[in-house]
C-alpha positions in Angstrom: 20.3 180.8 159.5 17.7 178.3 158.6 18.4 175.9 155.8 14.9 176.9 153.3 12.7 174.0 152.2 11.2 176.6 149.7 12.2 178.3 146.3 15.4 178.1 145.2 17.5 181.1 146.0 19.4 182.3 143.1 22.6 184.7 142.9 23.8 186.8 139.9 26.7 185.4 138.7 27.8 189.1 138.3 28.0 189.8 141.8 30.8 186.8 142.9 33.4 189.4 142.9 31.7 191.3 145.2 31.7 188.6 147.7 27.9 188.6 148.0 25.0 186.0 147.7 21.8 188.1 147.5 18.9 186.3 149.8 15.8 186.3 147.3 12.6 185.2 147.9 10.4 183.7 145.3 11.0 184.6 141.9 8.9 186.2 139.9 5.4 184.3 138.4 5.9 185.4 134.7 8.7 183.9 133.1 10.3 186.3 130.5 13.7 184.3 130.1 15.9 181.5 131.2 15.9 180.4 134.6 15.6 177.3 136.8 12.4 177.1 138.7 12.9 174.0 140.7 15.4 170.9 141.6 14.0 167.6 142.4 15.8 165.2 144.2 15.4 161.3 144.5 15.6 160.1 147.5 14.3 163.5 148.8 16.5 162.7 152.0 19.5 160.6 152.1 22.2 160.1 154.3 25.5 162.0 153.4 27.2 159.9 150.7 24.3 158.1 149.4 23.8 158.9 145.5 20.9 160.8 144.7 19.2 161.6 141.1 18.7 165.3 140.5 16.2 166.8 137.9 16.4 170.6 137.3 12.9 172.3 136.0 14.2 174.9 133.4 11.8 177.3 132.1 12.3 179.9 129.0 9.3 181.6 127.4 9.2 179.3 124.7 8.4 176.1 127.4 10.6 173.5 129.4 14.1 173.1 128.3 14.6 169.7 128.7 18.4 170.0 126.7 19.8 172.7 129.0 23.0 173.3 129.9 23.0 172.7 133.6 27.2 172.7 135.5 25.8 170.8 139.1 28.0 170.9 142.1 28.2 170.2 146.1 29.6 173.6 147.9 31.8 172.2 150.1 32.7 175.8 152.3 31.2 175.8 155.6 28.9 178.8 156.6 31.3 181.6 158.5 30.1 183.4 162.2 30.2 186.8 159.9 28.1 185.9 157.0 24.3 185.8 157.5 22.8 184.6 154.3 21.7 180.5 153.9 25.4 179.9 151.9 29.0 181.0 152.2 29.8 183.6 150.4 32.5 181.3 148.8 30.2 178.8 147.2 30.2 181.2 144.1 33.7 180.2 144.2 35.4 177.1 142.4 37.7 176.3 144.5 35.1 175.6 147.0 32.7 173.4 144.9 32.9 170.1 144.2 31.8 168.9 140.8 28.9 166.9 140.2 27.9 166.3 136.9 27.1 168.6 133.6 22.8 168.4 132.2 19.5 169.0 132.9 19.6 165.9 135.0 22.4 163.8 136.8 23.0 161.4 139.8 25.9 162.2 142.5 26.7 161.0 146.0 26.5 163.7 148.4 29.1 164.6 150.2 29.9 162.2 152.9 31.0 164.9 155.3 27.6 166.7 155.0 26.3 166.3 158.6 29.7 167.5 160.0 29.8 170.6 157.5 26.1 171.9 157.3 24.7 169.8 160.2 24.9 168.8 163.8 28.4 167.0 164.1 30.1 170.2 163.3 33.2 170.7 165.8 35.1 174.1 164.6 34.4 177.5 166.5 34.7 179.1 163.5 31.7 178.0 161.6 28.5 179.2 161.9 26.5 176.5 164.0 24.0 175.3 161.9 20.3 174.9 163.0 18.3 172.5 162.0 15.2 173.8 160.2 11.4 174.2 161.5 11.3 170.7 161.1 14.8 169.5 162.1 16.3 169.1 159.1 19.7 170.1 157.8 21.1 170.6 154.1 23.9 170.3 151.8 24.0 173.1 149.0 23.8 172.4 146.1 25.1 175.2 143.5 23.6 175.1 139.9 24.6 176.9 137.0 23.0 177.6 133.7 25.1 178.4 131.1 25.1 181.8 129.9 22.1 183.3 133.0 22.7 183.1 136.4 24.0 181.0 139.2 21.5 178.8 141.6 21.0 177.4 144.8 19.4 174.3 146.2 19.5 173.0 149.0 19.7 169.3 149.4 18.1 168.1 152.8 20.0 165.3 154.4 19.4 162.8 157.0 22.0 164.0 160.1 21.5 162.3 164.0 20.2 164.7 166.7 22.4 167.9 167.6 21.1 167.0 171.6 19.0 164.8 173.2 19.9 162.0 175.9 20.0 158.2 174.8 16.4 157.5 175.0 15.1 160.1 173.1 17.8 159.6 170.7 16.7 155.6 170.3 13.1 156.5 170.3 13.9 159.3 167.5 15.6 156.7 165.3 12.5 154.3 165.6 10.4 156.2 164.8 11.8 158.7 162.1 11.5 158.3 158.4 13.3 159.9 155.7 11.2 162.1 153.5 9.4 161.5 150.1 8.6 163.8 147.1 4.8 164.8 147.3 3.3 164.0 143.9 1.1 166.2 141.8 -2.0 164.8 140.6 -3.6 166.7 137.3 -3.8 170.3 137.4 -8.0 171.1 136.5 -9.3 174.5 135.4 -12.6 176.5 135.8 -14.1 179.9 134.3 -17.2 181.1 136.0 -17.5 177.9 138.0 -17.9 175.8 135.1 -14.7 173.1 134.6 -13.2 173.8 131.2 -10.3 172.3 129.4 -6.6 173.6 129.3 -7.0 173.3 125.5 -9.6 176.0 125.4 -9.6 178.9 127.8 -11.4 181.8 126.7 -9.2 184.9 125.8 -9.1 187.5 128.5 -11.5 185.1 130.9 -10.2 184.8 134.6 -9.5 181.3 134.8 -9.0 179.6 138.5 -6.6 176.5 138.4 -6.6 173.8 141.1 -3.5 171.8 142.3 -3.7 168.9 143.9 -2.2 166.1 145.6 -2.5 162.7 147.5 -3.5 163.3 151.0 -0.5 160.6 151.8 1.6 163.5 150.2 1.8 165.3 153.6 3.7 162.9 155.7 3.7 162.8 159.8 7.3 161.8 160.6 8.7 162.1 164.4 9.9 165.2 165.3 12.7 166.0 168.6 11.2 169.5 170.5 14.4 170.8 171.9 12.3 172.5 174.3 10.8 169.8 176.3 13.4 167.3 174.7 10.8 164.9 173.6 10.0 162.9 170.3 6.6 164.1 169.1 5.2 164.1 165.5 4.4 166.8 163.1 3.3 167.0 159.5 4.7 168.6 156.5 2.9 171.7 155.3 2.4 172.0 151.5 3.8 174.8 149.4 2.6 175.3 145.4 4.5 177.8 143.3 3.2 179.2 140.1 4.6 180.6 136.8 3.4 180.9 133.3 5.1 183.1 130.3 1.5 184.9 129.8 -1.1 186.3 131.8 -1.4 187.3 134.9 -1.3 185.1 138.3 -3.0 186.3 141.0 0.2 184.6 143.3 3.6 183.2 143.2 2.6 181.2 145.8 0.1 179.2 147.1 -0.4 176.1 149.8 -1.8 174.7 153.1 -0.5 174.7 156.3 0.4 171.9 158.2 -2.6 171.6 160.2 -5.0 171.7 157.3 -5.8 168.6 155.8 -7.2 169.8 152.9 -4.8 168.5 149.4 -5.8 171.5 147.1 -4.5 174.4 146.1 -6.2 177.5 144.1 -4.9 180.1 142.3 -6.5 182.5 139.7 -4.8 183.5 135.9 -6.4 186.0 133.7 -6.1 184.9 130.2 -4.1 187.1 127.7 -6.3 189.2 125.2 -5.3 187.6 122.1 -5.2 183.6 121.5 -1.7 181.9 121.8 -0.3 178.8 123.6 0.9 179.4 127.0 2.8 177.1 129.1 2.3 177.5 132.7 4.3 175.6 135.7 3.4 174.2 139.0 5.9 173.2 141.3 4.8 171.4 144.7 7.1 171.6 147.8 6.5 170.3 151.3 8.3 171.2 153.8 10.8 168.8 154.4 12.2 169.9 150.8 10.1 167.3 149.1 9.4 168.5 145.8 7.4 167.3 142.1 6.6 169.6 139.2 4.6 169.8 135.9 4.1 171.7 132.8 1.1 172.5 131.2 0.2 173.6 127.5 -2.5 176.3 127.8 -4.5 177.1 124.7 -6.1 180.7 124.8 -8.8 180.8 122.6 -11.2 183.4 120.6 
């Protein structure tokens, strides 16, 4: 199965005796308790072994966490032929994680066996063989686990060689690839009826329509190996926006562009709760090479 570039997938702790990982899709947008909404890494790709910093997004209702209890660790069990979700069943296991580091934030080296477990330079018959993704990557999971909620997945892309091509379009990949780095999200702006208000002062029960944005340079072209006609061509990363807020209601979980538009803004509309209050609301942008950024935002509701 493809490696996701997308939301994190998340499995109940609960359900580790049961031998299963559940294959979620995006959470939901209103955030009624604990969780982790994102993971950003920096580099955003790295070779196998290289140390990267890792920064979870944890939400409660009362805003970001930025003191949570975070256990981070590598799974180190290769995907089986029987087992047809994006992990092993046996990353919920200890025995087959390796520890990372404890906190909100920390910065590990990634396995150094990474491409040869969960990319291309796999040899055993008994492991699932891994595909690279819509855009030839491959990735390393990485579990996370709150303390005292659930258990998380992210997945970690890393920079593997090609799983076939002849010498030259090997060489001419290698020239011409770069690794991947994190979009960035530039301030999120708010309008009611048209009219650009503040985030300090949005009308009670008024439908609201936010805008994300981002540098166009945020949606890299980076070379790309077709295994059909075994060439090196070029694509560009699409854009994904995910939204959550612990009031109102969002029109979407999700927003974005594809990867042939250029356009470097999102929309997405939020109806105000009835009664004044502060609401905090989160954007997290992803493109699709796993890339990601995020931000908070205080929302004052107003009479």
């Amino acid at each position: 199965m493809t490696a996701p570039a997308g939301p994190l997938r998340r499995a109940i702790a609960t359900l580790a005796a049961a031998g299963c990982v559940p294959n979620l899709g995006p959470s939901d947008a209103l955030v009624t308790s604990t969780r982790i909404l994102a993971v950003q890494a920096q580099p955003a790709e790295a070779d196998p072994g290289t140390p990267v910093s890792f920064t979870a997004l944890v939400a409660g209702t009362g805003g970001t966490m930025i003191d949570a209890r975070v256990a981070w660790s590598f799974c180190a069990a290769p995907n089986p032929l029987t087992n047809d979700n994006v992990v092993s069943n046996a990353c919920l296991i200890s025995s087959s994680v390796v520890a990372a580091g404890q906190g909100p934030g920390i910065t590990a080296a990634t396995p150094s066996d990474g491409c040869s477990i969960f990319g291309p330079d796999t040899t055993s018959l008994d492991v699932r063989p891994p595909d690279p993704d819509s855009t030839g990557g491959y990735y390393q999971p990485l579990r996370l686990e709150l303390a005292g909620t659930d258990v998380t997945f992210d997945m970690v892309r890393i920079h593997c060689g090609l799983p076939s091509a002849d010498a030259a379009a090997a060489s001419a990949f290698a020239a011409a690839y770069t690794l991947n780095l994190n979009p960035q999200l530039l301030p999120l702006t708010a309008a009611v009826g048209g009219a650009q208000v503040s985030l300090a002062g949005l009308p009670a029960g008024a439908r609201v329509t936010f805008e994300a944005s981002w540098p166009a340079a945020s949606a890299e072209t980076f070379a790309y190996f077709d295994p059909v006609s075994e060439q090196v061509t070029t694509q560009r990363e699409s854009m994904q926006v995910a939204w959550y807020s612990t009031s109102g209601s969002l029109d979407t979980e999700s927003t974005g562009r594809a990867s042939d538009d250029p356009a470097t803004t999102s929309d997405n509309g939020w109806v105000a709760p009835s009664n004044t209050r502060t609401v905090v609301l989160w954007v997290v942008l992803r493109d699709s090479r796993g890339g990601t950024d995020f931000a908070a935002y205080d929302l004052t509701v107003v009479p």
